[in-house]
C-alpha positions as CSV (number, residue, x, y, z in Angstrom):
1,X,24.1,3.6,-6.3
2,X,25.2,3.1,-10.3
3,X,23.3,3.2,-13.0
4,X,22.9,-0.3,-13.4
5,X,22.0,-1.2,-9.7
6,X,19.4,1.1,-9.7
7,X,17.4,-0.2,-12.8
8,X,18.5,-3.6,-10.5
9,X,16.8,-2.2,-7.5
10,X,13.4,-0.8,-9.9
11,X,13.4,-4.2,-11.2
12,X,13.2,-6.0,-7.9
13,X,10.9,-2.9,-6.6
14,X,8.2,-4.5,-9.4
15,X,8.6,-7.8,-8.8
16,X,7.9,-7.7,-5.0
17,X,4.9,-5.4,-6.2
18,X,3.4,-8.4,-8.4
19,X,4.2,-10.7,-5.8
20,X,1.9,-8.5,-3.1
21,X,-0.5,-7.9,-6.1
22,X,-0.7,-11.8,-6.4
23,X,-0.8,-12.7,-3.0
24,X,-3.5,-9.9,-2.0
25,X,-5.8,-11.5,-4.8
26,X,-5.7,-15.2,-3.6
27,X,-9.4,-16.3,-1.9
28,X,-8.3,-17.1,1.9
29,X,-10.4,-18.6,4.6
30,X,-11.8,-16.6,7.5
31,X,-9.9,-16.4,10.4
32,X,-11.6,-17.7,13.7
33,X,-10.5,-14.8,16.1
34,X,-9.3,-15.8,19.6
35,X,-11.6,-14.2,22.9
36,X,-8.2,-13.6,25.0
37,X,-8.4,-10.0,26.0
38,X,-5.7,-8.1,24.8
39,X,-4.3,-4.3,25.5
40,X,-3.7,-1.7,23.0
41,X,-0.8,0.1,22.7
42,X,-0.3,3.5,20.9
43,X,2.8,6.1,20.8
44,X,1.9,9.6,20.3
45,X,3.6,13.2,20.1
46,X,0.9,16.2,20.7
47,X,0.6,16.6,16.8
48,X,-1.2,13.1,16.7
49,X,-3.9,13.9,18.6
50,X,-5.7,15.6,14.9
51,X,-6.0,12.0,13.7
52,X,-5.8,9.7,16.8
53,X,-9.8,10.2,17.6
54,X,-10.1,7.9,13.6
55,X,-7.5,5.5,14.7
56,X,-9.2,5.2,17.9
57,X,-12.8,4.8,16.2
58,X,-11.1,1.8,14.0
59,X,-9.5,0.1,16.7
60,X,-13.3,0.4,18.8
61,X,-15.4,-0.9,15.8
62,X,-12.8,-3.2,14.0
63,X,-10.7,-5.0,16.3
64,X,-12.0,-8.5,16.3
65,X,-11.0,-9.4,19.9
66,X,-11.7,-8.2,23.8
67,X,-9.6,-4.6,24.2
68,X,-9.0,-4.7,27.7
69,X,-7.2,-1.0,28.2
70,X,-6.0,1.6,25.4
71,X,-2.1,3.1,26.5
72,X,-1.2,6.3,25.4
73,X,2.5,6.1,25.6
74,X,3.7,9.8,25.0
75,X,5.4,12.4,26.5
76,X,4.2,14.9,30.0
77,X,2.3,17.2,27.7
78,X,-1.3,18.7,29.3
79,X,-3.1,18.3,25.9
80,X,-1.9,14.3,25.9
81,X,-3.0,14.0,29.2
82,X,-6.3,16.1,29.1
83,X,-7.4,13.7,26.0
84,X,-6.4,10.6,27.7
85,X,-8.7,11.2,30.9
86,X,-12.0,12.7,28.7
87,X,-11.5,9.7,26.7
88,X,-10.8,6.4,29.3
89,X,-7.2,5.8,28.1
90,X,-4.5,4.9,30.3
91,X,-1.7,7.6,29.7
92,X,2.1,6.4,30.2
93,X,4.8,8.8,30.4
94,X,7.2,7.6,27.6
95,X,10.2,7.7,30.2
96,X,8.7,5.1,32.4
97,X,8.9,2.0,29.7
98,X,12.5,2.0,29.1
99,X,13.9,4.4,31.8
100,X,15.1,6.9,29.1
101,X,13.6,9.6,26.6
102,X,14.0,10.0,22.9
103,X,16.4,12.6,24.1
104,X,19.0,10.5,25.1
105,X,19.0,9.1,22.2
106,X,20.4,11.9,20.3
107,X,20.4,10.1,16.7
108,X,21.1,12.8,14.4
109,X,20.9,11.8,10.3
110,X,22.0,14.0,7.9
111,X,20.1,15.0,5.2
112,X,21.3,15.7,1.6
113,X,21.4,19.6,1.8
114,X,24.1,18.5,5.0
115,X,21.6,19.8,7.7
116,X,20.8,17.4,10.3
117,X,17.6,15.6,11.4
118,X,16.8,14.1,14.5
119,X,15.5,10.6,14.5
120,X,15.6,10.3,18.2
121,X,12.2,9.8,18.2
122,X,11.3,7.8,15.5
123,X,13.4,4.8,16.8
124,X,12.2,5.3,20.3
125,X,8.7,4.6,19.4
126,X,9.5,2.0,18.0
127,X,11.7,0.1,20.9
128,X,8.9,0.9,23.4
129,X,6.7,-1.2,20.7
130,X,9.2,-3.8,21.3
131,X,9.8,-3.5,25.3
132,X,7.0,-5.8,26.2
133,X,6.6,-3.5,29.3
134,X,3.0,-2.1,29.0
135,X,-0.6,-3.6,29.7
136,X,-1.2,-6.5,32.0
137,X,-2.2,-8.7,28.8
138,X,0.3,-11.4,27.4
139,X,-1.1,-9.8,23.8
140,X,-0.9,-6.3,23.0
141,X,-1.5,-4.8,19.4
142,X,0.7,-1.8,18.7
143,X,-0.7,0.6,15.8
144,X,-0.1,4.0,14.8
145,X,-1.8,7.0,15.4
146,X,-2.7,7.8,12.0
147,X,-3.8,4.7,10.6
148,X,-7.4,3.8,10.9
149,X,-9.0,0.4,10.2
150,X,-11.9,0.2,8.5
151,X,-13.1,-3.4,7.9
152,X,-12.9,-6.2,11.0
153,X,-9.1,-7.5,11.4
154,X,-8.1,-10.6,13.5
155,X,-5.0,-10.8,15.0
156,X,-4.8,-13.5,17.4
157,X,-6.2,-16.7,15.5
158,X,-8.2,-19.2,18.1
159,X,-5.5,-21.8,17.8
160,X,-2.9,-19.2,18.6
161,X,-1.4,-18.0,16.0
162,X,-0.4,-14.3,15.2
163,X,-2.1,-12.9,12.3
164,X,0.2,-10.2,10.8
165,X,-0.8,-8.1,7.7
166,X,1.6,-8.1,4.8
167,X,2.6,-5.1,2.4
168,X,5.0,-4.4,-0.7
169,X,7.0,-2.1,1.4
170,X,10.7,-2.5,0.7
171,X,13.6,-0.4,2.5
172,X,16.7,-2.2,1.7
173,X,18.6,-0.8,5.1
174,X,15.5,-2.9,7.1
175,X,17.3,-5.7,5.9
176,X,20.8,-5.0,6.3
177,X,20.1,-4.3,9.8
178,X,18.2,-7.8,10.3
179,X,21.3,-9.8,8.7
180,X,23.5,-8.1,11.4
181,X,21.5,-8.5,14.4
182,X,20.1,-12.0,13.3
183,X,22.3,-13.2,11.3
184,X,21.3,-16.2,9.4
185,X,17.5,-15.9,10.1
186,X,15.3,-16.0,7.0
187,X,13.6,-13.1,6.0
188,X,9.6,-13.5,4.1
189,X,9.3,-12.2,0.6
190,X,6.8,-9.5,1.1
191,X,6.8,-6.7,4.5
192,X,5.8,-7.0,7.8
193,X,5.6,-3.0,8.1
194,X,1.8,-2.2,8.0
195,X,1.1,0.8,10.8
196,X,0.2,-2.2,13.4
197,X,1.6,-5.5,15.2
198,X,0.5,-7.7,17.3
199,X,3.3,-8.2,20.0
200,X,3.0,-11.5,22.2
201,X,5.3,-10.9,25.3
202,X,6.7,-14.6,25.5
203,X,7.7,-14.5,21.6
204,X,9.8,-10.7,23.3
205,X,11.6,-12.3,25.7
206,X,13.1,-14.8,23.3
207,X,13.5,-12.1,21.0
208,X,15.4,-10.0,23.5
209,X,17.3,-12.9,25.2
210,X,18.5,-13.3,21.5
211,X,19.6,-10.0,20.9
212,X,20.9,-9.3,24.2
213,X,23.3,-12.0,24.1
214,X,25.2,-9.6,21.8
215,X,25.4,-6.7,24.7
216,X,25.8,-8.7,27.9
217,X,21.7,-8.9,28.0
218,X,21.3,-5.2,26.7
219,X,18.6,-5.7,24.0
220,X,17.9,-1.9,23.9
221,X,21.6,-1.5,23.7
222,X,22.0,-3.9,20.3
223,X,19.4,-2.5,18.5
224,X,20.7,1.4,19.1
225,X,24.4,0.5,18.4
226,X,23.2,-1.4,15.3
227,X,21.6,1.5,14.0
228,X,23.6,2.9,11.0
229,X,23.5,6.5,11.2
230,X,24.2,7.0,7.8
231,X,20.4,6.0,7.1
232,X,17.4,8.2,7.6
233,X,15.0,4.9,8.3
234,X,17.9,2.2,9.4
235,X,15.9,0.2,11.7
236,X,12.0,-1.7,11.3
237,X,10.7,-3.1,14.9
238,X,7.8,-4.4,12.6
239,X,10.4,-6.3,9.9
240,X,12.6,-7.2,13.0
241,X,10.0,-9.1,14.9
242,X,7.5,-10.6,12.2
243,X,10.3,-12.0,10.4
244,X,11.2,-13.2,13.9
245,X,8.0,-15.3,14.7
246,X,8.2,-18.9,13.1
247,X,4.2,-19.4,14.0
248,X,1.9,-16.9,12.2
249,X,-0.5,-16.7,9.3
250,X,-0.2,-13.7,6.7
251,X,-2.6,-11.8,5.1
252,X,-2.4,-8.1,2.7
253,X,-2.8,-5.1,4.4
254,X,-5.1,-3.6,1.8
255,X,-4.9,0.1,2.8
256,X,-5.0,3.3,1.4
257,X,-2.6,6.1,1.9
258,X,-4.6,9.3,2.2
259,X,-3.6,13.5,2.5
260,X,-5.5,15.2,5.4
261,X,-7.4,17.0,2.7
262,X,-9.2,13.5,2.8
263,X,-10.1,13.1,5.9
264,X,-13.7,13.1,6.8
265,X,-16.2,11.4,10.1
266,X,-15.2,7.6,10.3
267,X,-19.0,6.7,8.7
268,X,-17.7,8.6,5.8
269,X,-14.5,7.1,5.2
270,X,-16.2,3.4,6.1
271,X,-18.4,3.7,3.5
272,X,-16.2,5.8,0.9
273,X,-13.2,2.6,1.1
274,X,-14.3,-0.6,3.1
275,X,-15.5,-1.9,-0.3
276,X,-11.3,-2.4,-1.7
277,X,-9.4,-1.6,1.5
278,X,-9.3,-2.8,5.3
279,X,-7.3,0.4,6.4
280,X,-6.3,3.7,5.9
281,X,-3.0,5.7,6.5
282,X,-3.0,9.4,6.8
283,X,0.8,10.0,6.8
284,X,1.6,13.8,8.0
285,X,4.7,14.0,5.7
286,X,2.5,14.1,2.5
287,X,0.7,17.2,3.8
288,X,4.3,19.2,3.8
């Protein structure tokens, strides 16, 4: 990147911000929540299971619709499993939902110092988010492990529309990616990556049909061979499929990014934020 394209790039980067800034400040009406049951969905690794109890309490007190069942969706590791039977959540052994593990992946990315990282696992989470093969509900709401809601979110309006929650984020190589699978296919001003979806199975199978036309019906197959391994975050399941669904309302995500030094009871964090965010995100890679 030059000189010039990056005061370019810093340029857009603050635009987009004042467009979220302006959009997060309008007055919107409330959302009449549909009373459809719907199944939650959460990937975890063992080192998720500090935060996951928060994320749990959120999705208990602040999810605006009947939760049916909570899947675990994680690998055959006794602490998973132990936490999943003391707390009534329906464990799923990550190989079961698309007949592989993030090992067979093998996406390595290198770094700047030339070592390699694995992102094996960070884009299998995400394509079991997409699979549409967990739960018994049409709806399921994916969200991840360390991001906590704090203030009452609709997802599923009562007319049936999905509600998705909108942020500033912007990866360039999310985009790129979209404008070779789907090419063509408009793509929304602000960011549909927000730490949780709501996935509707029918609006999947259209979504797959369309990419598998690429790969003889392959979906999973498109997605990993469009994957530019040149990129440390080349793919966004979130940007992919809200920019995907044509019938939806938006509304800002209003959350907080927070280092575990922060963390505190749910109460605590309720009453410290719910009065200028709906959510929190503690991320692990600001604690490094």
């Amino acid at each position: 990147m030059t000189i010039g394209s990056e005061i370019l790039y810093d340029y857009m980067s603050q635009g987009r911000k004042i467009r979220y800034r302006l959009f997060a400040w309008r007055s919107f009406p409330t959302l009449e929540a549909a009373q459809e049951p719907i199944d939650v969905v959460i990937p975890i690794i063992v080192k998720d299971l500090y935060i996951l109890p928060l994320c749990l309490e959120g999705v208990h007190r602040c999810v605006a619709h009947p939760v049916k069942d909570i899947y675990i969706v994680a690998p055959q590791e006794d602490p998973i499993i132990k936490f999943c039977r003391e707390n009534g959540l329906q464990y799923v052994d990550e190989t079961s939902v698309l007949g592989f593990s993030p090992k067979d992946l093998n996406i390595q990315i290198q770094n700047p110092d030339g070592s390699m990282r694995n992102r094996s696992g960070w884009l299998f989470q995400q394509l079991v988010k997409l699979s549409g093969a967990i739960g018994t509900c049409r709806h399921y709401l994916c969200i991840d492990a360390d991001h906590v809601l704090i203030r009452p979110h609709v997802f599923l309006t009562a007319s049936g529309e999905t509600v998705f929650y909108m942020s500033y984020e912007e990866h360039q190589p999310y985009y790129d990616n979209i404008r070779m699978l789907m090419p063509g296919m408009p793509l929304d001003r602000l960011s549909y990556v927000d730490h949780k979806m709501l996935f509707d199975k029918e609006q999947l199978a259209l979504l797959h049909q369309t990419l598998g036309e690429r790969s003889h019906g392959d979906w999973v197959k498109t997605i990993i061979d469009s994957y530019d391994h040149r990129q440390f975050a080349g793919f966004s399941e979130f940007e992919l499929y809200g920019n995907f669904v044509k019938d939806k309302v938006r509304r800002p995500w209003l959350q907080k990014r927070l280092p575990y030094s922060r963390i505190a009871d749910y109460e605590t964090l309720q009453r410290r934020w719910s009065g200028s965010r709906w959510s929190l995100t503690f991320p692990d890679y600001i604690n490094e």
